[in-house]
KEKOL-222923 format. One line per 3 residues: number of its first residue (from 0); for each residue z, x, y of C-alpha. Coordinates in nm, 4 decimals. Example, Ala and Ser with C-alpha at 12.3 -4.5 7.8 and 13.67 -1.06 7.14 Angstrom:
BEGIN
0) 0.7800:1.2300:-0.4500  0.7140:1.3670:-0.1060
//
This chain:
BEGIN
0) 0.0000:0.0000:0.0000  0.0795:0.3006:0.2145  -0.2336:0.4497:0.1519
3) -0.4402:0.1456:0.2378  -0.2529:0.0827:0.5905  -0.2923:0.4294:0.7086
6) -0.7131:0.3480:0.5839  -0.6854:0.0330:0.8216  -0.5205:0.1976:1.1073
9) -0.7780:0.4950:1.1290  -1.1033:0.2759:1.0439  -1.0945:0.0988:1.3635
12) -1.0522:0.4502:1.5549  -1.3265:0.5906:1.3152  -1.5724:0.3100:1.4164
15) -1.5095:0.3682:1.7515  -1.5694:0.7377:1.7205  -1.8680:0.6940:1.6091
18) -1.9758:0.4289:1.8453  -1.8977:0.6207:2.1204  -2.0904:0.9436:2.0249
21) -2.3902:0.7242:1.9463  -2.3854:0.5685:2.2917  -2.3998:0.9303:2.4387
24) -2.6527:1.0726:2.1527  -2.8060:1.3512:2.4455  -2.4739:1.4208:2.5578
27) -2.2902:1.4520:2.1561  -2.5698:1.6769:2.0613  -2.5879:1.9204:2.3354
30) -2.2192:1.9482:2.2453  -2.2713:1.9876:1.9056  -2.5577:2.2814:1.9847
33) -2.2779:2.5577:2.0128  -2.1108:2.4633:1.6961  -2.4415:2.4341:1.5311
36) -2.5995:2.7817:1.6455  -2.2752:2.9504:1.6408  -2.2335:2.8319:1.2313
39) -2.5933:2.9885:1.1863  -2.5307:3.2733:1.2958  -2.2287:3.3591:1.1269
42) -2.3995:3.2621:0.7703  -2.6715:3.4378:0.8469  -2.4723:3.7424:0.9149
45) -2.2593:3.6981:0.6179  -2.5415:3.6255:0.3659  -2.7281:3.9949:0.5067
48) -2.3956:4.1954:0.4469  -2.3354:4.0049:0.1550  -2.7151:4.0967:0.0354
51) -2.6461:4.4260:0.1629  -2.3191:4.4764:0.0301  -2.4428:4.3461:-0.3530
54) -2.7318:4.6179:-0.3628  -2.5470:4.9122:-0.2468  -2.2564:4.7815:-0.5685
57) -2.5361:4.7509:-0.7914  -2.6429:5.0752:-0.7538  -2.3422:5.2328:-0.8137
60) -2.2416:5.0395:-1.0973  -2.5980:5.1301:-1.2470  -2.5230:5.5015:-1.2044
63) -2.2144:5.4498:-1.4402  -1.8442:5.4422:-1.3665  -1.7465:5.6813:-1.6213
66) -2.0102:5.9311:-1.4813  -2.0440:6.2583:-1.2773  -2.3758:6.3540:-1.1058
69) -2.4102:6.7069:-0.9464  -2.7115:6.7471:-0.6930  -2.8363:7.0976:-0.5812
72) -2.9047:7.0722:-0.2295  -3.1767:7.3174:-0.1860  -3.4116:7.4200:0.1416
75) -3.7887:7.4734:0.1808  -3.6387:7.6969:0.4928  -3.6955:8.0550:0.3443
78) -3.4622:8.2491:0.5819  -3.1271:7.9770:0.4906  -3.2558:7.9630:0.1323
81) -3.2255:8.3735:0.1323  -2.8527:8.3913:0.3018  -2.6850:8.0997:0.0654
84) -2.8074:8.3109:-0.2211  -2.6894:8.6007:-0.1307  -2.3127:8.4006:-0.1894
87) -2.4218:8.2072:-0.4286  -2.6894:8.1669:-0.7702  -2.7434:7.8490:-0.7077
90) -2.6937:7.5457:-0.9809  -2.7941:7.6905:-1.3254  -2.7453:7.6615:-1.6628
93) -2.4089:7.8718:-1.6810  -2.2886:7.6059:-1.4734  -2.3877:7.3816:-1.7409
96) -2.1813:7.5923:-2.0345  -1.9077:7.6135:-1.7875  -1.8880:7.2053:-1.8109
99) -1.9342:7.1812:-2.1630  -1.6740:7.3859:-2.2001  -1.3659:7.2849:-1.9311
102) -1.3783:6.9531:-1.8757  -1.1734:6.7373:-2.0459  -1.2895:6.4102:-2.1913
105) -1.6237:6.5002:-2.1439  -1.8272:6.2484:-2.3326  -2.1814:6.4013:-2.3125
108) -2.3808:6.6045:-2.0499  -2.7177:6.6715:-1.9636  -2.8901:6.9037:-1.7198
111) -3.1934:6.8189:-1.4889  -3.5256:6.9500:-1.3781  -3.6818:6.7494:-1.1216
114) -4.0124:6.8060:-0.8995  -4.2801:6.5935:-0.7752  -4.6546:6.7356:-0.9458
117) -4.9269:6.8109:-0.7277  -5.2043:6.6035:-0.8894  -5.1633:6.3401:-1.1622
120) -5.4291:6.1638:-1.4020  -5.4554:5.8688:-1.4051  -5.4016:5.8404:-1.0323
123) -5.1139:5.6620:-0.9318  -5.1822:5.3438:-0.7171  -4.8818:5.4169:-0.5033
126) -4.6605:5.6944:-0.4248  -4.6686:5.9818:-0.6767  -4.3788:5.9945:-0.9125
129) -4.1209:6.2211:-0.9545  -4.0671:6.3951:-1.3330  -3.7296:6.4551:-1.4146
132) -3.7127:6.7276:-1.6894  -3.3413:6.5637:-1.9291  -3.2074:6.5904:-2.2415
135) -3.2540:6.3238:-2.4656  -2.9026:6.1694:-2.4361  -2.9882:6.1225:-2.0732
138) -3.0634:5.7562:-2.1689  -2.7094:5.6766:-2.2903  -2.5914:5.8729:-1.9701
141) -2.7476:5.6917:-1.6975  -2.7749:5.3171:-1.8892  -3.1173:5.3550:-1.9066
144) -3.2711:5.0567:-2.1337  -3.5889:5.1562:-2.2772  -3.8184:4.8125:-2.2739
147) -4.1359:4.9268:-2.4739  -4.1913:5.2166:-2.7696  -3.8945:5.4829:-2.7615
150) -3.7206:5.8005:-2.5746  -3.8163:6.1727:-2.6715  -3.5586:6.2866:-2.9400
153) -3.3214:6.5388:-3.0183  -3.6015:6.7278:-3.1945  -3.8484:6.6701:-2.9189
156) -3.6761:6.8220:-2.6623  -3.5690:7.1144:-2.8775  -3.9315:7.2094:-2.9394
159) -4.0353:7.1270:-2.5884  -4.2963:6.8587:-2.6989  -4.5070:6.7720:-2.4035
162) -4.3989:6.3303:-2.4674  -4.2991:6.1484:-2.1576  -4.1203:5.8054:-2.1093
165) -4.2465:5.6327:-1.7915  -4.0169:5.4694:-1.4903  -4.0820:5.0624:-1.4826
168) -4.2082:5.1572:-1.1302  -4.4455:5.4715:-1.2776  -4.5181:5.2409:-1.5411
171) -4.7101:4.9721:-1.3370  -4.8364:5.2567:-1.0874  -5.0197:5.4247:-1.3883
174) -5.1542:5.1628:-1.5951  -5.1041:4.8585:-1.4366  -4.9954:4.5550:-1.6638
177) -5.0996:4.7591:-1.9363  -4.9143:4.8765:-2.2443  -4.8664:5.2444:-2.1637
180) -4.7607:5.3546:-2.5200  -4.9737:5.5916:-2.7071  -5.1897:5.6802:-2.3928
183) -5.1965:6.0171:-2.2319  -5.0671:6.1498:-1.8508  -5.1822:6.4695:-1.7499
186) -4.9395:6.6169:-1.4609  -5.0602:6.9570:-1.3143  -5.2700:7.0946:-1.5615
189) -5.0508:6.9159:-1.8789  -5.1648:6.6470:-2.0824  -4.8446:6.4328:-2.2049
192) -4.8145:6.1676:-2.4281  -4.6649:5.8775:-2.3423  -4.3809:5.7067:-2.6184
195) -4.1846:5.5270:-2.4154  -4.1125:5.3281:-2.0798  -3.7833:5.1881:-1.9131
198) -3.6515:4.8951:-1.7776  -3.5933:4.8559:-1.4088  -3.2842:5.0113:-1.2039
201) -3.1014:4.9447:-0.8891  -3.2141:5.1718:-0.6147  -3.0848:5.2396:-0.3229
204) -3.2387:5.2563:0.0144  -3.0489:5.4942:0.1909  -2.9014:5.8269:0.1146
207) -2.5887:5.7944:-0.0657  -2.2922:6.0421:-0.0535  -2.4959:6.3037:-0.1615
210) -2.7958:6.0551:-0.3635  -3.1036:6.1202:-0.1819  -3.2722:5.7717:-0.0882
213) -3.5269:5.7868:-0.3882  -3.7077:5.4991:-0.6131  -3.5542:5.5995:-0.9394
216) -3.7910:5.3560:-1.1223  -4.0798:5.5225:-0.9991  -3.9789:5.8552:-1.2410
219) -4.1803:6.0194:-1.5451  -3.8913:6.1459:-1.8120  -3.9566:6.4864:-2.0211
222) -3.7751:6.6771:-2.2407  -3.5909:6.9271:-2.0217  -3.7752:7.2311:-2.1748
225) -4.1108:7.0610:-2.1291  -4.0506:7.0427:-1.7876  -3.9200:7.4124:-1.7192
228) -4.1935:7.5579:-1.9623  -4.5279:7.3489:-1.9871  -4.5256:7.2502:-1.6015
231) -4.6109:7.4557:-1.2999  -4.3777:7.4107:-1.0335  -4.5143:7.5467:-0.6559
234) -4.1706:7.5594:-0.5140  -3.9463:7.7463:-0.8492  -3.8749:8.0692:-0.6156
237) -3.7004:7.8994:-0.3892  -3.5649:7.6493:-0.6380  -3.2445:7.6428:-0.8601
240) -3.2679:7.7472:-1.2313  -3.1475:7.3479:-1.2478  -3.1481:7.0982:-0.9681
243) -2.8906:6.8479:-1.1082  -2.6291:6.7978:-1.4184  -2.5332:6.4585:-1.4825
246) -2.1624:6.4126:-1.7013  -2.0293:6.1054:-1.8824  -1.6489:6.0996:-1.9422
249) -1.5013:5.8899:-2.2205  -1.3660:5.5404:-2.1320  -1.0004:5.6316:-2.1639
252) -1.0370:5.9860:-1.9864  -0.9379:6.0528:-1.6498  -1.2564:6.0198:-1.4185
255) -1.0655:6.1829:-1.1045  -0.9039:6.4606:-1.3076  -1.2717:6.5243:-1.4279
258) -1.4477:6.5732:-1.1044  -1.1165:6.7860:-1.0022  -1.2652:7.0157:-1.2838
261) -1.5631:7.0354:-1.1921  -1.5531:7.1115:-0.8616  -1.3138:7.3535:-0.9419
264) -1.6391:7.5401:-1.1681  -1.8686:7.5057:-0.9087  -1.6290:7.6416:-0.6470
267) -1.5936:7.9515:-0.8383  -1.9715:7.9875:-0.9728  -2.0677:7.8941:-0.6414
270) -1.7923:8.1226:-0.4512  -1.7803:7.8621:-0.1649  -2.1385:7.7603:-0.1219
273) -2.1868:7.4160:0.0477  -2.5068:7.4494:-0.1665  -2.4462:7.1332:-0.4370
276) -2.3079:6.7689:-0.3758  -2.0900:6.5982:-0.6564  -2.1406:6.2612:-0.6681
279) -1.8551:6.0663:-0.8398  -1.9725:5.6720:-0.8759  -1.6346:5.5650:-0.9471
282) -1.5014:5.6588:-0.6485  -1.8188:5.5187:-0.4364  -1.7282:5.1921:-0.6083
285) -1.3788:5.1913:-0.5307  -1.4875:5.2994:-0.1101  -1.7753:5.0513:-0.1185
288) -1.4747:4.7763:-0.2301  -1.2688:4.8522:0.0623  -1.5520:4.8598:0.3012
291) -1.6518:4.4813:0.1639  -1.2697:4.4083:0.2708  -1.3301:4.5222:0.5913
294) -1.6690:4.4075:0.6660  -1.5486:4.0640:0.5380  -1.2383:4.0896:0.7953
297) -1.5093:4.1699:1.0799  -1.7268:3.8931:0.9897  -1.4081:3.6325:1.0339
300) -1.3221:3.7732:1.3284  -1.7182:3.7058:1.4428  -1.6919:3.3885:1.3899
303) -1.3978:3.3129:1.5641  -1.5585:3.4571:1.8503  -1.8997:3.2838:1.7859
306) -1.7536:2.9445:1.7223  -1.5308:3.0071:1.9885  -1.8152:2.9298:2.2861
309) -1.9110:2.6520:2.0856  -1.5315:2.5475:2.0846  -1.4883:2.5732:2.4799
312) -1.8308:2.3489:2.4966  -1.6172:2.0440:2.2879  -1.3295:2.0705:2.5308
315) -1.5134:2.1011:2.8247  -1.7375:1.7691:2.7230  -1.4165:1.6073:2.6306
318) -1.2679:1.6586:2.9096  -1.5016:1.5163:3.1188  -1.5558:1.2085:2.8559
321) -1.1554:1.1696:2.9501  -1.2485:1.1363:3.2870  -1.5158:0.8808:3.2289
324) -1.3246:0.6392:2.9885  -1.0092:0.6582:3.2011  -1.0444:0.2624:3.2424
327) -1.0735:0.2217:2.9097  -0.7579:0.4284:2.8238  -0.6026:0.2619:3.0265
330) -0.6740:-0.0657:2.9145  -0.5930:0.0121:2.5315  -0.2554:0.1860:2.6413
333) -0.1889:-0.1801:2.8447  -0.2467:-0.4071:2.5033  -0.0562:-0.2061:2.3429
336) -0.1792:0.1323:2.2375  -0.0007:0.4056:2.1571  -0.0089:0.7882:2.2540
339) -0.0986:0.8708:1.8963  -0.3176:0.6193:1.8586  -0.5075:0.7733:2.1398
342) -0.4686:1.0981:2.0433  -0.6246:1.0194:1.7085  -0.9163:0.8770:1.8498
345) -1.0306:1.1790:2.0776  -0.9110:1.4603:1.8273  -1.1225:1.2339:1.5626
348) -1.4407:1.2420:1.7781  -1.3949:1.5971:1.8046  -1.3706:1.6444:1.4270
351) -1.6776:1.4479:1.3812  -1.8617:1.6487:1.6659  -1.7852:2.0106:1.4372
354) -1.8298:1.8137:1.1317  -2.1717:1.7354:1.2228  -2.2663:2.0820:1.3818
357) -2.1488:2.2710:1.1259  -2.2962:2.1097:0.8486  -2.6440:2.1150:1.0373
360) -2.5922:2.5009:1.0986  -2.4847:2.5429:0.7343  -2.8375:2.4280:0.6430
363) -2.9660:2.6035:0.9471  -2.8298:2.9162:0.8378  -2.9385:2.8795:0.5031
366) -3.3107:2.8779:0.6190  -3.2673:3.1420:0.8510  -3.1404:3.3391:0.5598
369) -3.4663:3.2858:0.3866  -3.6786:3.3602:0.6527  -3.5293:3.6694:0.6529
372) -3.5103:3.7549:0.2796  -3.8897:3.6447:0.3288  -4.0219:3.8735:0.6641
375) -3.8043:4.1331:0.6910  -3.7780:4.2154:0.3415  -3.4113:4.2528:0.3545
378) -3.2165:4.1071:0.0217  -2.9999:3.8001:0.1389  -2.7223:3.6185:-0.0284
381) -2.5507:3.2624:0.0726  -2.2572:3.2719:-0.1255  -2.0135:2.9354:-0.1529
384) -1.7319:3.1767:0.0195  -1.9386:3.2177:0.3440  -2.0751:2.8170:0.3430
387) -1.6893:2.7209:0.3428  -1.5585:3.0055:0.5788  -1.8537:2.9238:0.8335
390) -1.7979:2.4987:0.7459  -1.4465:2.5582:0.7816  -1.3641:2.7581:1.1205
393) -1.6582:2.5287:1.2923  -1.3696:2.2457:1.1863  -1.0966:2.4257:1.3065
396) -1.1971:2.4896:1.6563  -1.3306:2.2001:1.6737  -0.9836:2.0309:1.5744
399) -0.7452:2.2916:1.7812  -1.0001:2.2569:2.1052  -0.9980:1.8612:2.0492
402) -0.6040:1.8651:2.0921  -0.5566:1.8929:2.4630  -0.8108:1.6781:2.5919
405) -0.6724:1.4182:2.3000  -0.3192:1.5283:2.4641  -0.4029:1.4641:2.8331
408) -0.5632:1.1223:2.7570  -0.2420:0.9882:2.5385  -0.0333:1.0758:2.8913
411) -0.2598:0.9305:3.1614  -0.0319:0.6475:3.3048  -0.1472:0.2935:3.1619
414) -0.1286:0.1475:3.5335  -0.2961:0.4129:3.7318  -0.5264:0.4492:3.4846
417) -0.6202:0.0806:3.4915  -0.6789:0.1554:3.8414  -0.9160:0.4665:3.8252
420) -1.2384:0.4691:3.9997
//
């Protein structure tokens, strides 16, 4: 019975809510503009850094939080190239043995050769890929899944067999749509046979605590000794004997205790040498999770700040509708009106004002999002956290800036009121 009274008592002030926007339908929807541009924004800003923010985790999650991944930094300057070596030998294979050897946990390990060829048959349709020269547990290393035919094997590699397995991206910029397996690449002056091609991997677009920005599905795998033996590499004087190691520790081991160790080798091998980058994915992970805490706190306090112009817009308009419907305030307080009743009136006019904008920049937002994702080529994500933040602070300050206009109407006195002009 409760229930249904408290229904009958706000009905009335509901229908004349609504009745009274309708009557000003110019007026209720250049007030409603603020909330409605200011709730577009916001989602649209929150479904880029969510878009953002899901690529850049991806990523790191693909390189594998139980791995290690040392890069050589190395310079086509000559002169810097000749004073770093003369501290240190660069990143070689004694570096490798040192690893194998130290650190504890260590699940499996495999050295790289990388270097992009000079001339490739067939011609690739878009940018030339890179050929890493691994090890064939590389795969298990770096979660690689291997869609068609097979990797090179533990035999392969050993006798240097000139078999390749193709990126998804070198895949489709060799051959096209068609099934690579059992057809022939020829990079420099070395025919290789093709057994193999992966699945797509995250990439990431920017340089990444060491990662340099590079498509990693646009990559031609050979054995390691294939690489360092069969191909002819312009740039191996000024190169490292290896130009990147990548370690995976077992599940239970310590992940930071591992990179302590190797660090620790390199330091020594290295004597000091800012001359390698250790990349530890786990750690990235953990740093890219704060930095989603913190971009999510920014993004509230945006729209606060957003919504709050569209906020100041409902008070000001109410303020003046106050104004206008003095007579009419006054009248209801004289039959018998109370403050709250018109209190609840104005503060539910308000509600329905931000209830309206914000669900008309929710879908606003939502197609700006798209046209986004769709011209600017930027990955976009409207998650059902950022429709109910954005839905729900348009209601708020719509609500708290509805109050004191709703206030100073409840006190106008009944008689003067009656009397306004």
């Amino acid at each position: 019975m409760k229930a249904v009274t408290r229904a009958n008592a706000w009905l009335p002030d509901l229908r004349r809510s609504l009745d009274n926007l309708l009557l000003h339908k110019l007026r209720s929807f250049l007030t409603m503009l603020g909330m409605i541009f200011g709730v577009a924004a916001v989602l649209s800003m929150l479904s880029i850094g969510a878009g953002a923010q899901q690529q850049v985790m991806a990523f790191i999650e693909d390189l594998g939080v139980h791995n290690l991944i040392v890069e050589a930094r190395e310079s086509t300057d000559r002169s810097v190239w000749a004073k770093v070596r003369q501290q240190s030998p660069g990143l070689t294979f004694h570096d490798v043995r040192a690893m194998q050897a130290t650190v504890a946990g260590l699940d499996s390990l495999t050295p790289r050769k990388r270097f992009t060829p000079s001339k490739l048959v067939p011609k690739p349709q878009a940018d030339m890929p890179a050929v890493f020269g691994v090890d064939p547990n590389y795969a298990y290393i770096g979660g690689l899944r291997v869609s068609i035919g097979r990797f090179f094997t533990n035999e392969e590699s050993a006798r240097s067999e000139a078999v390749c397995v193709l990126g998804d991206a070198a895949r489709t910029n060799l051959f096209g749509l068609d099934d690579p397996v059992g057809r022939f690449v020829k990079v420099n002056e070395q025919w290789f046979r093709v057994i193999g091609a992966a699945g797509a991997q995250a990439v990431a677009q920017t340089d990444s605590s060491g990662l340099p920005a590079q498509d990693r599905n646009n990559v031609i795998y050979v054995p390691t000794g294939a690489a360092m033996f069969r191909l002819e590499d312009n740039y191996s004087s000024m190169r490292d004997e290896i130009d990147g190691v990548y370690l995976r520790v077992k599940p239970d081991a310590d992940v930071t205790a591992a990179a302590a160790t190797v660090r620790g080798i390199l330091a020594t091998s290295h004597r000091g040498a800012d001359d390698y980058a250790l990349v530890v994915p786990a750690e990235l992970l953990a740093e890219q999770q704060r930095t989603k805490r913190i971009f999510d706190i920014v993004m509230v306090a945006l729209a606060s700040i957003s919504l709050l112009v569209g906020g100041i817009g409902i008070m000001n308009i109410m303020l003046a509708s106050v104004l206008e419907r003095t007579p009419e305030i006054g009248l209801r307080r004289a039959i018998g009106a109370r403050q709250t009743d018109i209190i609840r009136q104005f503060v539910m006019e308000t509600t329905l004002i931000a209830v309206a904008g914000g669900t008309i920049g929710l879908a606003m937002g939502v197609a700006m999002s798209r046209l986004i994702a769709s011209f600017a080529g930027w990955s976009t994500i409207v998650t059902s956290g950022s429709l109910l933040l954005s839905f729900s602070v348009s209601v708020l300050i719509g609500l708290v800036f509805g109050v004191y206009p709703a206030t100073k109407a409840a006190r106008l006195d009944p008689v003067r009121a009656l009397h306004y002009q």
